[in-house]
MDAnalysis code that builds the backbone (N, CA, C; Angstrom):
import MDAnalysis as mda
import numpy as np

u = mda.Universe.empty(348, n_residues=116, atom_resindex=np.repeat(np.arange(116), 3), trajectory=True)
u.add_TopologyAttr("name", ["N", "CA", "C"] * 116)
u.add_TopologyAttr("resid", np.arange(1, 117))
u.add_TopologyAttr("resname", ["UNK", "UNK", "UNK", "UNK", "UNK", "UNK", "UNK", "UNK", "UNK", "UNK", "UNK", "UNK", "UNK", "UNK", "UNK", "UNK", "UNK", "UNK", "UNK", "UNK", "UNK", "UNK", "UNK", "UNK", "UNK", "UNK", "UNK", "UNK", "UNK", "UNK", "UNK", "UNK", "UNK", "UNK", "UNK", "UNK", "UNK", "UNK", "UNK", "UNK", "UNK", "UNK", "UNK", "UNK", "UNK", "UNK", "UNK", "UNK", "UNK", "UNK", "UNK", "UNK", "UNK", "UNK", "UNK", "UNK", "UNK", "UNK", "UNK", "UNK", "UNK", "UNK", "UNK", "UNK", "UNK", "UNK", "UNK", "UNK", "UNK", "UNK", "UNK", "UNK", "UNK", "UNK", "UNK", "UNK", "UNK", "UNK", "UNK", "UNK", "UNK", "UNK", "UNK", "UNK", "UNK", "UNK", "UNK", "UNK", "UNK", "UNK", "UNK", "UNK", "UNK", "UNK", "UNK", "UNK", "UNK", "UNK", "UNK", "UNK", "UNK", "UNK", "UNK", "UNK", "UNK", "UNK", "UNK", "UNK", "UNK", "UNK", "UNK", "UNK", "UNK", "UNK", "UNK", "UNK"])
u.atoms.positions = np.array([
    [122.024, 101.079, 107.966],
    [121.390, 99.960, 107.298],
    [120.305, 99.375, 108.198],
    [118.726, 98.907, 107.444],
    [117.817, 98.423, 108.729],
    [118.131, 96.738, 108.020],
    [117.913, 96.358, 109.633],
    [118.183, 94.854, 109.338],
    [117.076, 94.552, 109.080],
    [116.827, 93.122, 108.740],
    [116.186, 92.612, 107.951],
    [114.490, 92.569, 108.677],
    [114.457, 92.452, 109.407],
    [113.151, 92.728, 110.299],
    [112.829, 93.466, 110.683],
    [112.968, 94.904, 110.618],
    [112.808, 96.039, 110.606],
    [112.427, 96.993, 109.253],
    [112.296, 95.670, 107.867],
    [112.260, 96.190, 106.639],
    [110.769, 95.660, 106.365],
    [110.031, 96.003, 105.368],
    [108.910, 96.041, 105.048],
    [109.551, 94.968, 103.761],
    [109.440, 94.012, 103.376],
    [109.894, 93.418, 101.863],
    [108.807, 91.994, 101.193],
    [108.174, 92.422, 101.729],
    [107.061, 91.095, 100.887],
    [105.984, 92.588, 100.251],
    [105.670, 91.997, 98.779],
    [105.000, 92.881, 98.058],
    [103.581, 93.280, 98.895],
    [102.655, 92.073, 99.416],
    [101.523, 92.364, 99.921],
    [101.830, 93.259, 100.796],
    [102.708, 92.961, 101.465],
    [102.836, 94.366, 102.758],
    [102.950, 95.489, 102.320],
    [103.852, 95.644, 101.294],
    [103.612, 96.947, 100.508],
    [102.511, 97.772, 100.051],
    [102.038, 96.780, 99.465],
    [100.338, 97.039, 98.620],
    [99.077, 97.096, 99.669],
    [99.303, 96.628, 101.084],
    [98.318, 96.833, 102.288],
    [98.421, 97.601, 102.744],
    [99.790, 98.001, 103.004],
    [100.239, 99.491, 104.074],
    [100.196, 100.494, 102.987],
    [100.174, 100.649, 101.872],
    [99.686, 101.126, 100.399],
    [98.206, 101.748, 100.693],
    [97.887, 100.771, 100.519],
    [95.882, 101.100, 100.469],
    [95.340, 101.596, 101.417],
    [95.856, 100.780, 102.377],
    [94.848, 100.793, 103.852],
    [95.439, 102.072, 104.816],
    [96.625, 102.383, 104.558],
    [97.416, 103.346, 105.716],
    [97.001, 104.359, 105.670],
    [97.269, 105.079, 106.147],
    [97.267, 106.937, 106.289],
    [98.255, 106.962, 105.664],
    [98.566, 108.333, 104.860],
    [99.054, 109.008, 104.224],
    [99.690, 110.580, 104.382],
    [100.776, 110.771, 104.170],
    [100.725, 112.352, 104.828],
    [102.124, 112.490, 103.678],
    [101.732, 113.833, 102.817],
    [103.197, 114.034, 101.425],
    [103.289, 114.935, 101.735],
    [104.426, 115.590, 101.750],
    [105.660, 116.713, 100.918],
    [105.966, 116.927, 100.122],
    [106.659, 117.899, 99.482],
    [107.324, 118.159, 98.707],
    [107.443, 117.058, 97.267],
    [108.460, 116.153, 98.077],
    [109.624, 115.298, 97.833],
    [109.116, 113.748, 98.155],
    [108.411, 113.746, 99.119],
    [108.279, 112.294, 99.893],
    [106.744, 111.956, 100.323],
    [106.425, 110.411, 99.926],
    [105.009, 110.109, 100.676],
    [104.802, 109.206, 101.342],
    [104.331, 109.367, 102.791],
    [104.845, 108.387, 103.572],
    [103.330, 107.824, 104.237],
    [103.647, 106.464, 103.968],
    [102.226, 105.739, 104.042],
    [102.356, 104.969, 105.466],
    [101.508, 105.254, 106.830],
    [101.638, 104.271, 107.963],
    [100.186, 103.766, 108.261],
    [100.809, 102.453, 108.450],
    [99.619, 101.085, 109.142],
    [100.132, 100.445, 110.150],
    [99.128, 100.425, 111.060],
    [99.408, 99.821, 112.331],
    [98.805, 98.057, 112.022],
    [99.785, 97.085, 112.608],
    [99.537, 95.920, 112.551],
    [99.368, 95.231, 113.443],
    [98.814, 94.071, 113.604],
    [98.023, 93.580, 114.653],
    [99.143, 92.849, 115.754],
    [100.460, 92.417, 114.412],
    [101.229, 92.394, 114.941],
    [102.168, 93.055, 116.328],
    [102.919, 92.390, 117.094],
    [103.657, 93.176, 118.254],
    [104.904, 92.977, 117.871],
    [105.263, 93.149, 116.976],
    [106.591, 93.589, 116.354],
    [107.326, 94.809, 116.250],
    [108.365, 94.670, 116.257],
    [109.200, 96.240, 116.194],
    [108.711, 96.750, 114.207],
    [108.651, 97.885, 114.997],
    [107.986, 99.245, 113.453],
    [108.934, 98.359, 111.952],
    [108.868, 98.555, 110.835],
    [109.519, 98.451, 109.783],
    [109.264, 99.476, 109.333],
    [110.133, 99.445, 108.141],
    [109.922, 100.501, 107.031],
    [110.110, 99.800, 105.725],
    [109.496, 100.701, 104.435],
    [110.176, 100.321, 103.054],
    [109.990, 101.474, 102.111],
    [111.032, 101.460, 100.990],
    [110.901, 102.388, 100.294],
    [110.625, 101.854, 98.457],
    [109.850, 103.245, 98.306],
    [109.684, 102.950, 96.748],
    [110.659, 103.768, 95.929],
    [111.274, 103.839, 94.998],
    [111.960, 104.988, 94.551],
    [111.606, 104.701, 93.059],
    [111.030, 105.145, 91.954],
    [110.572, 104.811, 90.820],
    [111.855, 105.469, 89.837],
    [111.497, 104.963, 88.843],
    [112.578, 105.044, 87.774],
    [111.999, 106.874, 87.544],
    [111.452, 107.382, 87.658],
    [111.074, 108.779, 87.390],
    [111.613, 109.963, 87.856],
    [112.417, 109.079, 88.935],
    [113.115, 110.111, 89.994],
    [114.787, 110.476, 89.640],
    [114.879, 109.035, 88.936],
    [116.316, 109.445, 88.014],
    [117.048, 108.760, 87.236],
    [118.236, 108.052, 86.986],
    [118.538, 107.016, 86.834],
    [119.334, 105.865, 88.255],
    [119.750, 104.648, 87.555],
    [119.443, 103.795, 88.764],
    [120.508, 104.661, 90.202],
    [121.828, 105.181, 89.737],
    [122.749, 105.493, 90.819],
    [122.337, 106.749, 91.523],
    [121.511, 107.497, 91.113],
    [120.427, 108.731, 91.663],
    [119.213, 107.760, 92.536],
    [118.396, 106.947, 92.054],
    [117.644, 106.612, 92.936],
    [118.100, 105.759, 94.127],
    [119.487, 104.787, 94.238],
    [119.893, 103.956, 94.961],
    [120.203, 104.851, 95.763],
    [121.372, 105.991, 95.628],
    [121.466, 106.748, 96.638],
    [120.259, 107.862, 97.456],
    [119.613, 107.913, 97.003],
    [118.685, 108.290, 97.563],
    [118.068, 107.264, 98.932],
    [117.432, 105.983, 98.394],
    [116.995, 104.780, 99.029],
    [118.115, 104.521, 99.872],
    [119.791, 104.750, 99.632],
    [120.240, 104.335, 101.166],
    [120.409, 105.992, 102.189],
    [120.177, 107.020, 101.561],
    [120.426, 107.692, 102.580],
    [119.135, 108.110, 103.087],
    [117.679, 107.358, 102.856],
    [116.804, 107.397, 103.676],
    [116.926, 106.282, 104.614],
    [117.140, 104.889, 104.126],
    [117.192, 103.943, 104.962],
    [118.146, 104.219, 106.369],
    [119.319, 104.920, 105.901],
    [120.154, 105.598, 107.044],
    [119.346, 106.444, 107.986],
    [118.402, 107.426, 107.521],
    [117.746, 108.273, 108.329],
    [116.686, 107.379, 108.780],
    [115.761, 106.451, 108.413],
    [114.956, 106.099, 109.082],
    [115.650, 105.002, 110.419],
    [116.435, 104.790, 109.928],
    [116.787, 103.182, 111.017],
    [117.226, 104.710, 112.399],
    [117.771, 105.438, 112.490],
    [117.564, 106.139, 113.515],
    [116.038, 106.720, 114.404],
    [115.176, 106.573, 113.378],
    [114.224, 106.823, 114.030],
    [113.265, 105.569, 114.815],
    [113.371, 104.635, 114.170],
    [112.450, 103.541, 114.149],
    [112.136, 102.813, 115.274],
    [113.018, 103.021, 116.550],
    [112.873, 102.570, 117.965],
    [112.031, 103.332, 118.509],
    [111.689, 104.699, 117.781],
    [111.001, 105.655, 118.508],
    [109.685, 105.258, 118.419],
    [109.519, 104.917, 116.899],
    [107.640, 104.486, 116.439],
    [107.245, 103.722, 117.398],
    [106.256, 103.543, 117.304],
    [105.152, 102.876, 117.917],
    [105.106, 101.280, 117.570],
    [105.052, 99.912, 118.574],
    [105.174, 98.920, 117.953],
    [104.186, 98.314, 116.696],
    [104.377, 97.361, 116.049],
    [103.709, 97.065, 114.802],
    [103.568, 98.110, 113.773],
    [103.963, 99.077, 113.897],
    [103.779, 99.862, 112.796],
    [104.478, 99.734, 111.487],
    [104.047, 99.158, 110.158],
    [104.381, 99.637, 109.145],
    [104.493, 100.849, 108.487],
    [105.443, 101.003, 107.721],
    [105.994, 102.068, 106.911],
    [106.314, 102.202, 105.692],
    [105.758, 102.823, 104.453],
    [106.375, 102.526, 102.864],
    [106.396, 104.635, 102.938],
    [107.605, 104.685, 102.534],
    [108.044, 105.820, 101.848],
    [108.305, 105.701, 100.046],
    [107.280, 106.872, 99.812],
    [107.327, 106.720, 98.200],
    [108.119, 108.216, 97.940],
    [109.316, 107.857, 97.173],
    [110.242, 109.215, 97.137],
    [109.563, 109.668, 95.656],
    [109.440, 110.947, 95.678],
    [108.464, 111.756, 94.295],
    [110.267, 112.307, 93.356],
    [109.581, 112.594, 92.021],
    [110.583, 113.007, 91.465],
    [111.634, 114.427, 91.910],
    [110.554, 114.818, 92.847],
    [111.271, 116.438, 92.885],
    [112.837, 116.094, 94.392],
    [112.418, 115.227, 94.677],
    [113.568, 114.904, 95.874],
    [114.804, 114.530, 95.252],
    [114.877, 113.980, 94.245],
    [116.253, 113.752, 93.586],
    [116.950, 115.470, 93.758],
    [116.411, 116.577, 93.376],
    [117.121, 117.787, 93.378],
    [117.552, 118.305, 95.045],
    [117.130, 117.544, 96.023],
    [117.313, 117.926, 97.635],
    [118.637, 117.556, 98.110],
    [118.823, 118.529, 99.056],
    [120.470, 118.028, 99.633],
    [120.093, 116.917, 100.843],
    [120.866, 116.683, 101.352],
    [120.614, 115.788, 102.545],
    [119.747, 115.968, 103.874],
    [120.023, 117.503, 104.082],
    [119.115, 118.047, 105.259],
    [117.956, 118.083, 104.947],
    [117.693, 118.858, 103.674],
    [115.781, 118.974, 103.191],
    [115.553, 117.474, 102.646],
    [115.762, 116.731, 102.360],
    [115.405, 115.392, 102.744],
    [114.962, 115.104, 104.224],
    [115.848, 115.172, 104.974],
    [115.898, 114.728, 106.483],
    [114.214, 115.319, 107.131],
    [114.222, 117.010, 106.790],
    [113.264, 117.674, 107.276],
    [112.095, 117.290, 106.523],
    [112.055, 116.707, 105.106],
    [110.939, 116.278, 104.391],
    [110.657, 114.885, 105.423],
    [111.438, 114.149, 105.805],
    [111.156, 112.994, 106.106],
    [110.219, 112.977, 107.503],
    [111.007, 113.728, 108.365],
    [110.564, 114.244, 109.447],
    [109.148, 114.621, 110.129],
    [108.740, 115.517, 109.183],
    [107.641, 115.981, 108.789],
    [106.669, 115.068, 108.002],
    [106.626, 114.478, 107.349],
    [105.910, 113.620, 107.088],
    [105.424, 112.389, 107.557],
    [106.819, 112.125, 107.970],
    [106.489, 110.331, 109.139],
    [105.858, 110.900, 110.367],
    [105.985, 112.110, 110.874],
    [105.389, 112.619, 112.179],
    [103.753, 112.669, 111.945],
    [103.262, 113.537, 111.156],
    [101.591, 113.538, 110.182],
    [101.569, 112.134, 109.943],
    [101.999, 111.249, 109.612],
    [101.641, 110.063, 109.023],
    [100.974, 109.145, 110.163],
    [102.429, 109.321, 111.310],
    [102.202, 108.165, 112.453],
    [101.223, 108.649, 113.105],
    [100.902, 110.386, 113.495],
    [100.109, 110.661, 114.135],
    [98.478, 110.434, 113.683],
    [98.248, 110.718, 112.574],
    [96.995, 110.226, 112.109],
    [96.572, 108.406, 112.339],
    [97.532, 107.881, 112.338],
    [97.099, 106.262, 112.158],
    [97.214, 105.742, 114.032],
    [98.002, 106.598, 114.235],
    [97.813, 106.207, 115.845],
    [96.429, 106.794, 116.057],
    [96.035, 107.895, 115.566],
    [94.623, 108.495, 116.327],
    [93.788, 107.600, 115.672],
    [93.849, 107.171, 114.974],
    [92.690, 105.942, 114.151],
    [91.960, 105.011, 115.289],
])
């Protein structure tokens, strides 16, 4: 579980780290990073749209990323925001090709916005 300051949850932040971030997709997953001016520890947030399944398919999805990201998130870089947008085709993934979708994408993501 990420605690509460470590979560991305006001809409504008969403819709800034949205627009303005780098971008890097998979498969399954699209993971949007912005660096903030802030010196805060990294957050994250996720989107999971009704397209991906119904509600007990997308919730579980959204906590067993939130599980995988809060392990990573000491690693990022400070101020960095994070919105993961899960695509419909990830509902059909087991837990590992999730993990490796995630992986792979937050790595391209952070690395482009750090080289910014």
């Amino acid at each position: 579980m990420l605690p509460a300051p470590r979560r991305v949850r006001h809409p504008a932040d969403f819709a800034t780290t949205v627009r303005d971030g780098r971008r890097a997709r998979s498969s399954g997953l699209v993971v949007h990073a912005r660096q903030t001016a802030a010196d805060l520890p990294a957050r994250a947030g996720f989107v999971v749209g009704r397209a991906v399944g119904p509600a007990v398919r997308r919730n579980r999805l959204r906590r067993q990323l939130r599980h995988m990201m809060a392990a990573r998130l000491d690693a990022l870089p400070r101020g960095l925001d994070l919105v993961v947008r899960v695509l419909p085709t990830a509902a059909t993934l087991d837990r590992d090709e999730l993990q490796a979708m995630l992986d792979a994408a937050l790595d391209r993501a952070v690395r482009a916005e750090t080289a910014r």
